[in-house]
N, C-alpha and C positions, 0 to 999 in steps of 0.2 A: 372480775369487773365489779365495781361497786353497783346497786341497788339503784333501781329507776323511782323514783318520788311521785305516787299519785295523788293528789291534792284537792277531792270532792266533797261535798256532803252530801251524795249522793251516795248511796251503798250499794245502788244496782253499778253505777258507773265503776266503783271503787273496783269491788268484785267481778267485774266483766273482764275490764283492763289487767284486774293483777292476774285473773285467767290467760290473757292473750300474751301477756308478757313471759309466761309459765312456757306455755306450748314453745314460744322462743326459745328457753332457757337462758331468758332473763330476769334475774332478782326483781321484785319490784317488795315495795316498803308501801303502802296506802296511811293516808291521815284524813281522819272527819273533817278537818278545819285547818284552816292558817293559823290560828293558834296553837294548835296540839303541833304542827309541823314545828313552830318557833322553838315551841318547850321542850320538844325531841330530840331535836337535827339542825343541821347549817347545809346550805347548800353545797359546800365543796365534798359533804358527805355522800352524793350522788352521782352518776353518769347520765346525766337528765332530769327531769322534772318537768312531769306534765300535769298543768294546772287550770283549775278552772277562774273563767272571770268573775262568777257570780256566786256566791255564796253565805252561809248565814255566818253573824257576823264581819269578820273583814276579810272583805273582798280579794278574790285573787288579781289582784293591780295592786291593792294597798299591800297583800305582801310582795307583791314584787318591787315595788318601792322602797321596800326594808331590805330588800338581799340584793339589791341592784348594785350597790356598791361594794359586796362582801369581796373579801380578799381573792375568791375564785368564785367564780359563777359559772355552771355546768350550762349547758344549753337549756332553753325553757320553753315548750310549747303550752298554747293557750289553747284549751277548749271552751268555743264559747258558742252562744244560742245567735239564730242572726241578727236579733235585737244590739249585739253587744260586739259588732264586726270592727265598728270604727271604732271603739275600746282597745280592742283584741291588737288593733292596726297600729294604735298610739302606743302601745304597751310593745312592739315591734320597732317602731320608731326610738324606744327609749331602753331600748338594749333586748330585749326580748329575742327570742330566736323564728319564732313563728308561730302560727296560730291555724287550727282548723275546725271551722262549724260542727255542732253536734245538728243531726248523727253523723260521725265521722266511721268511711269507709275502711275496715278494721286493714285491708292489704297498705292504702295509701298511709296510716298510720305507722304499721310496721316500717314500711319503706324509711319513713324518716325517721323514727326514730334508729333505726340501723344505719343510717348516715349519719345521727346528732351522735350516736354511741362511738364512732369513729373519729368526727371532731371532737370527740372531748377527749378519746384519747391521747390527739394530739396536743391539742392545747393545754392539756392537767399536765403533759410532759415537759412543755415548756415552759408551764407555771414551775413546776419540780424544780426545773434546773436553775431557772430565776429564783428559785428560795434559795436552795445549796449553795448559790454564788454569792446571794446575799448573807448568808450565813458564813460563809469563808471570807466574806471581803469582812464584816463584825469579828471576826478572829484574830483579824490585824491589828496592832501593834499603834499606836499616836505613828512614833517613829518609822514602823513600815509601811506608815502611808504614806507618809512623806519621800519614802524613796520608792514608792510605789509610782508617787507621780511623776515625779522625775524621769523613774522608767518609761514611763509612758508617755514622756515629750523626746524619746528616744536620744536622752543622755546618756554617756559613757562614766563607769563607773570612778573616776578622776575627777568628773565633771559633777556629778554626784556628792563628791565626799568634798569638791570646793563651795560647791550651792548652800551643805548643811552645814560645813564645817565640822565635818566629822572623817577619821581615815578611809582609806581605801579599804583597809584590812575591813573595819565596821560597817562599809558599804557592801562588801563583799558575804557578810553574816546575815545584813537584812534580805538582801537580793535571796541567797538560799532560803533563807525564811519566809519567806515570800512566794517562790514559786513552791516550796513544801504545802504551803496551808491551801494556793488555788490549784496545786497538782495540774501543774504544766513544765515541759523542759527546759523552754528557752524562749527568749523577750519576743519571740514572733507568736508561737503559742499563748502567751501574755497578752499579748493587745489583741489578737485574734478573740481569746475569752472574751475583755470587757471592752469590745468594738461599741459598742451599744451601750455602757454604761457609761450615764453622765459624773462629769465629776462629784459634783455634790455627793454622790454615796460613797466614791472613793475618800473625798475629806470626812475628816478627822475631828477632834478634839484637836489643842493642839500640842504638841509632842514635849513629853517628859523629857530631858536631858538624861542621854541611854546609849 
C-alpha cells in the first residue's frame, strides 16, 4: 500500500501519528509544512492524508485548495482544534473526506482511517482503469476512431465501409485493430468497456485518408 501523508508543524503530533500508524503496519511519510509536502509529493502519492487546518505558514485549507483538483485525490482527513470546526466542515463540503477534533481518540482515528485505506483502494482502482482506457482509446488511430464510432451506434461493417467510404476488407483491419489496442473480443465487450465514456474522448483529430 502506499504511505499515509501526515501533514503538522507539530512534531509531537507528527511523531505520535507516525507511531500509531507504525503499530498498524502502515507506512506513514510526515511533513513540517504544506510547503515541504508540495516540494516532495502530490497527493495521488498517498493512500490517505491527514492534515491539519492550522498551521505556520499555509494553511491546511490553502493546501487543500491546491490538490483539490489533482488528477487523483486520496481521501483527506482534517485535524483540527475546536476553534477551527466550521473550517474543518467547509473544507468537507468542498471535497474533503472528514475531519476530527484534536485531541482525537487514537481507536476512532484508526477506525477510519482503515475504512479511508479501503476506499482508496477502490477508487485508485478505478482511477487506474480510467487512465489505461484513456490511454488505449490515445492509441487510436484519426481513422480507428472513426469506425470506432460507428461501432458504437451499432453499424454493421457494410454500413461502415458505406458511411466512410472506405472497403469492407479496410473496415474489417480497423474493427481488429481496435478491439487489439482496448483488448476486448467482440462489439458487446466494446460498448460494455466505454458505456460510460462520452463521445468527446472517443473523437479524434480528424482522419488522415488510410
Amino acid at each position: 500500500m502506499r504511505p499515509i501523508a501526515i501533514i503538522d508543524d507539530d512534531i509531537a503530533v507528527r511523531d505520535a501519528l507516525t507511531l500509531l500508524f507504525e503499530t498498524r503496519s502502515w507506512p506513514a511519510i510526515a511533513f513540517e509544512s504544506a510547503e515541504s509536502f508540495l516540494s516532495e509529493a502530490g497527493p495521488a502519492d498517498f493512500s490517505c492524508m491527514v492534515l491539519d487546518v492550522r498551521m505556520t505558514g499555509m494553511s491546511g485549507l490553502e493546501l487543500f485548495n491546491k490538490i483539490k483538483t489533482a488528477e487523483y485525490l486520496p481521501p483527506v482527513i482534517f485535524l483540527t482544534g475546536h476553534g477551527d470546526v466550521a473550517m474543518a466542515v467547509a473544507a468537507v463540503k468542498e471535497g474533503a473526506t472528514d475531519f476530527l477534533e484534536k485531541p482525537c481518540d487514537n481507536r476512532v482515528l484508526v477506525s477510519k482511517i482503515q475504512a479511508y485505506l479501503e476506499q482508496d483502494e477502490t477508487l485508485r482502482g478505478e482511477w487506474e482503469a480510467r487512465q489505461s482506457l484513456s490511454d488505449q482509446l490515445d492509441a487510436l488511430t484519426p481513422r480507428e476512431r472513426e469506425v470506432l464510432r460507428e461501432l458504437l451506434a451499432g453499424k454493421l461493417n457494410k454500413q461502415i465501409a458505406d458511411a466512410l467510404a472506405i472497403s469492407i476488407k479496410t473496415v474489417e483491419v480497423h474493427r481488429a485493430r481496435i478491439y487489439t489496442k482496448l483488448h476486448v473480443r467482440s462489439a458487446v465487450e466494446l460498448a460494455a468497456l466505454l458505456k460510460d465514456v462520452p463521445l468527446t474522448a472517443i473523437s479524434g483529430r480528424e482522419p488522415s485518408a488510410h
